[in-house]
N, C-alpha and C positions, 0 to 999 in steps of 0.2 A: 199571640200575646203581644199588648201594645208594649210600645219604646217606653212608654212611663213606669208601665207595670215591671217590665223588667229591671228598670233601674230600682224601684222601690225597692225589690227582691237583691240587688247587687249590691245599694249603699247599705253601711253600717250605721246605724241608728244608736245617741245618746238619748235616756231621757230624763231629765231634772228633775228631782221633786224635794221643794221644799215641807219641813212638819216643824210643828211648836207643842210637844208632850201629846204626841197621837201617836200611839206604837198600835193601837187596833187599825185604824185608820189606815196606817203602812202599809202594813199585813192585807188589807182587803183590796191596797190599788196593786200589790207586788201581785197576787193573786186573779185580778182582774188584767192587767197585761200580760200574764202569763197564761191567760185563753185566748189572746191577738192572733188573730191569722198569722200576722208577721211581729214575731217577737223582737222586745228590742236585745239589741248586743248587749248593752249596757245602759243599769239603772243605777241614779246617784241621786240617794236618799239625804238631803242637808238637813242636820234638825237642828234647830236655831239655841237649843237650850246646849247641845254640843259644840257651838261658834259664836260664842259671846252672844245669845240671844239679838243673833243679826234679825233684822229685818225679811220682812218675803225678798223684797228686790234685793236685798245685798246676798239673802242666802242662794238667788237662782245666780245672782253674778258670780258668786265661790263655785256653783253646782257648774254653768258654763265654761269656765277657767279649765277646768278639773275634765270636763268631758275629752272624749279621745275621737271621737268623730266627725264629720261634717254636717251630718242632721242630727239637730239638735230638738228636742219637744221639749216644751216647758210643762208645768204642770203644777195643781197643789194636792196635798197626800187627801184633801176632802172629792177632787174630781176623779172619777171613774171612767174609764171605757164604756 
């Protein structure tokens, strides 16, 4: 196994995702990462209507802040795997 692949397998992975009144939408990316070969540690759902209907960029700036890891994914709750 290469030196990259290992590390993928080693670091812990955050993944951001902002939504704006899509709870199906959630549901289908929470669901679609959780068939990842490599799952993440942790997913941090920002919904703009629960943070003063922030912005995409200010909700992934909250979501980044908030992350507990060094790899970070961004993401929006309509992009899938």
């Amino acid at each position: 196994m290469s030196r990259d692949i290992r590390l993928m397998f080693i670091m812990k992975i955050s993944v951001v995702v902002t939504s704006k009144n899509d709870e199906g939408g959630v549901k289908k990316l929470r669901l679609a990462l959780d068939q990842q070969p490599r799952k993440p540690d942790e997913v941090i759902i920002i919904r703009a209507e629960a943070n003063e209907n922030c912005s995409r960029a200010e909700g992934r700036n909250i979501g980044i802040r908030r992350a507990k890891h060094d790899l970070i994914a961004v993401t929006d709750v309509g992009c899938t795997p």
